[in-house]
C-alpha positions as CSV (number, residue, x, y, z in Angstrom):
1,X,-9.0,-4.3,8.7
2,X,-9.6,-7.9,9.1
3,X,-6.4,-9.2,10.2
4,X,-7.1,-12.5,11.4
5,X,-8.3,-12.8,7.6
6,X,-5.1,-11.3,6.2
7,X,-3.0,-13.6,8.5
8,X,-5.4,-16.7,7.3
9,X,-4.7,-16.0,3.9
10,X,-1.1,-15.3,4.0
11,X,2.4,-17.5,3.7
12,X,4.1,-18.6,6.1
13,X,7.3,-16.1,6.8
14,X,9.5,-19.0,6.6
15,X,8.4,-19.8,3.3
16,X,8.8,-16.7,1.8
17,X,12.4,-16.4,3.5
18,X,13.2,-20.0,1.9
19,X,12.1,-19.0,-1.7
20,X,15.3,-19.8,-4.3
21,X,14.4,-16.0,-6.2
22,X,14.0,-13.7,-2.6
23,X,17.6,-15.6,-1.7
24,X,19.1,-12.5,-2.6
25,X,17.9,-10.5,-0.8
26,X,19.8,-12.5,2.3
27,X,19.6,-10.7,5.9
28,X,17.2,-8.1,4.6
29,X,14.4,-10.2,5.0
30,X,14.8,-10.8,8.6
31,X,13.6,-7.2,9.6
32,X,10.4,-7.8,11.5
33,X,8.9,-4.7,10.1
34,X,8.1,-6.8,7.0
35,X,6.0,-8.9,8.5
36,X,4.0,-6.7,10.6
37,X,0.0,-6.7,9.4
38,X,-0.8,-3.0,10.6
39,X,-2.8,-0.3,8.6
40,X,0.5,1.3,7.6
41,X,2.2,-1.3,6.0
42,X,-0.7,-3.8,4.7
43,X,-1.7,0.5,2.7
44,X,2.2,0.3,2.0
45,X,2.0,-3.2,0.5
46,X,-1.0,-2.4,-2.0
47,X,0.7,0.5,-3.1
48,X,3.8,-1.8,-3.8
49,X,2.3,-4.5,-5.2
50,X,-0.1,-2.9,-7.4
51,X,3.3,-1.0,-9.0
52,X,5.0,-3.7,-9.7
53,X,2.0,-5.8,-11.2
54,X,2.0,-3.0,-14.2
55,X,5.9,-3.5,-14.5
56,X,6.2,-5.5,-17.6
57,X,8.8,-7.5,-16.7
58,X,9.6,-11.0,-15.5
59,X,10.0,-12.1,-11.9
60,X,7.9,-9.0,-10.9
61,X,8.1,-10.9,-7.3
62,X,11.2,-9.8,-7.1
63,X,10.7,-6.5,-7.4
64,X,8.1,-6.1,-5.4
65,X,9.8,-7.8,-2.3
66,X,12.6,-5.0,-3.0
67,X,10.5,-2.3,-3.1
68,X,8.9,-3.9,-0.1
69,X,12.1,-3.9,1.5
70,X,12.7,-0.4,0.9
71,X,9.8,1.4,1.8
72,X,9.4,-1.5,5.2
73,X,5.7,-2.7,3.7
74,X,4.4,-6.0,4.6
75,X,6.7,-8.7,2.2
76,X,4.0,-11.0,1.6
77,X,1.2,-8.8,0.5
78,X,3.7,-6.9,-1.8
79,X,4.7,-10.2,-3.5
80,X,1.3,-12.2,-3.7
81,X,-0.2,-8.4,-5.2
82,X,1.9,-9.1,-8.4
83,X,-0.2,-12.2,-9.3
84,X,-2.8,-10.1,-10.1
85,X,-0.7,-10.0,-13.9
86,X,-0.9,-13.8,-14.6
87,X,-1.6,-14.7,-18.0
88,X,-5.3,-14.2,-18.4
89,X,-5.3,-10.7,-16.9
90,X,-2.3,-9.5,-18.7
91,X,-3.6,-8.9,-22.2
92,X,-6.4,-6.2,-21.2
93,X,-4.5,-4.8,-18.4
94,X,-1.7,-4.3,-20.8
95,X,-3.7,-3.3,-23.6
96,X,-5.8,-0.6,-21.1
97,X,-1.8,0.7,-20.1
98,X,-1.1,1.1,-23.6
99,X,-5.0,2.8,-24.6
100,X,-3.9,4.9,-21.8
101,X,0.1,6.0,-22.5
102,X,-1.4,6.7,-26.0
103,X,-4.2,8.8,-24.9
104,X,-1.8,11.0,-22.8
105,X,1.2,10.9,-25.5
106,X,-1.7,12.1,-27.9
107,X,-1.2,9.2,-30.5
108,X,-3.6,7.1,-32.4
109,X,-3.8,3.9,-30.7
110,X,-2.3,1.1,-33.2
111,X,-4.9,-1.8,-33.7
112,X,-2.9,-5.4,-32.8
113,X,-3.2,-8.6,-31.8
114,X,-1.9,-9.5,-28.5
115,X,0.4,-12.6,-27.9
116,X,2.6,-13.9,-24.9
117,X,5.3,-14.6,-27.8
118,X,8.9,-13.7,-27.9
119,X,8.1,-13.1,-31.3
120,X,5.1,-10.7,-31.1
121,X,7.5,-8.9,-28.2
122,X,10.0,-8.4,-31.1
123,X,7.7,-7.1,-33.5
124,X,4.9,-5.6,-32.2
125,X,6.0,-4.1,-28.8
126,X,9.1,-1.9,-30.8
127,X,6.5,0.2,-32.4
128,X,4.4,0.8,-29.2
129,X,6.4,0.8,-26.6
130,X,6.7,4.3,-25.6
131,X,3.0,4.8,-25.2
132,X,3.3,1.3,-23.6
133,X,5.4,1.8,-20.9
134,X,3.8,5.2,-20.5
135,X,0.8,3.9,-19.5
136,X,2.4,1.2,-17.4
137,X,3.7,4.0,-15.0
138,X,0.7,6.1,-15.3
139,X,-1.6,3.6,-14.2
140,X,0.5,1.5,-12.2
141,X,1.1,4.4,-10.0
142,X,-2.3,5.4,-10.3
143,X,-3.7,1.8,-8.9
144,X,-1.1,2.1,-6.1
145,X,-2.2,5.4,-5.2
146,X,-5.9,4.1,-5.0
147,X,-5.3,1.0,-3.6
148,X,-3.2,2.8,-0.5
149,X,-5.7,5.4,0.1
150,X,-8.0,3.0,0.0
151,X,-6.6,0.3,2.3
152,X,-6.0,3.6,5.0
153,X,-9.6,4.0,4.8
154,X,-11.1,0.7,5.0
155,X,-8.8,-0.2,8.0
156,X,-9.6,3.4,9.6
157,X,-13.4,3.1,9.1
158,X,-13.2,-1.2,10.2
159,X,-11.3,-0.4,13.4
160,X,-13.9,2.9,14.1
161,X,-16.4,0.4,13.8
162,X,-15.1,-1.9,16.1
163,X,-14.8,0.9,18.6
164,X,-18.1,2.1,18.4
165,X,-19.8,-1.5,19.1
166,X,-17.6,-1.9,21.8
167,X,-18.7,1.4,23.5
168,X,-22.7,0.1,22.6
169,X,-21.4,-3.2,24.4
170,X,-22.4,-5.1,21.0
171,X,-20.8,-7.9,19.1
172,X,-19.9,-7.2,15.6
């Protein structure tokens, strides 16, 4: 996998360590495992940060660095995944979660009107949230699962490739 790319791309450890929300996290966050850019725990990272982007909750960051924590996954990649839910993504990744927890709970889907309002949350998200949160897991979990395979694979078949035009003496 491209590292030099990843590591272009990527914050500063300091920065991360320094953020006023990962505070709590203290000590944990010196363990040099969560820093390492290797096929393992870049595939580790995707899987975390894809989870926790279908966790409907705020200060998914946080979670994400905890679970990154847990399972020793690259820190920064788990917590800049989680952007991928930012406020013009979240209504049809949402909406697909819910199409999806209803499909498998075998329920009509409910026709509504989506809104980042403490007042829709109240109203609307009572009568769907089981099928809601359903789907959430299912394809949070699901995304995870394809983005780790799929990061083991890309990295697998980019360093194979790498190998190969070395042995033909060629420049990539």
């Amino acid at each position: 996998m491209p590292r030099k790319l990843l590591r272009r791309y990527m914050p500063d450890h300091r920065t991360i360590r320094e953020h006023k929300y990962l505070q709590c996290f203290g000590k944990l966050l010196h363990n040099p495992a969560l820093w390492h850019l290797n096929r393992h725990s870049v595939a580790k990272a995707f899987f975390v940060g894809m989870v926790c982007a279908f966790i409907p909750v705020p200060f998914q960051m946080v979670l994400a660095a905890g679970g990154a924590i847990l399972v020793h996954a690259n820190l920064p990649i788990s917590v800049v995944l989680v952007w991928l839910t930012n406020p013009v993504t979240i209504p049809p990744m949402f909406y697909g979660a819910y199409v999806v927890g209803a499909w498998v709970m075998g329920i009509p889907e409910k026709s509504f009107e989506f809104e980042l309002s403490l007042e829709w949350l109240g109203s609307e998200l009572s009568l769907i949230w089981q099928p809601f949160l359903l789907g959430c897991a299912i394809v949070g979990m699901t995304s995870g699962m394809i983005a780790y395979v799929a990061i083991k694979m890309l990295w697998r078949w980019k360093v194979g490739r790498k190998w190969r035009y070395r042995h033909l003496g060629k420049k990539h």
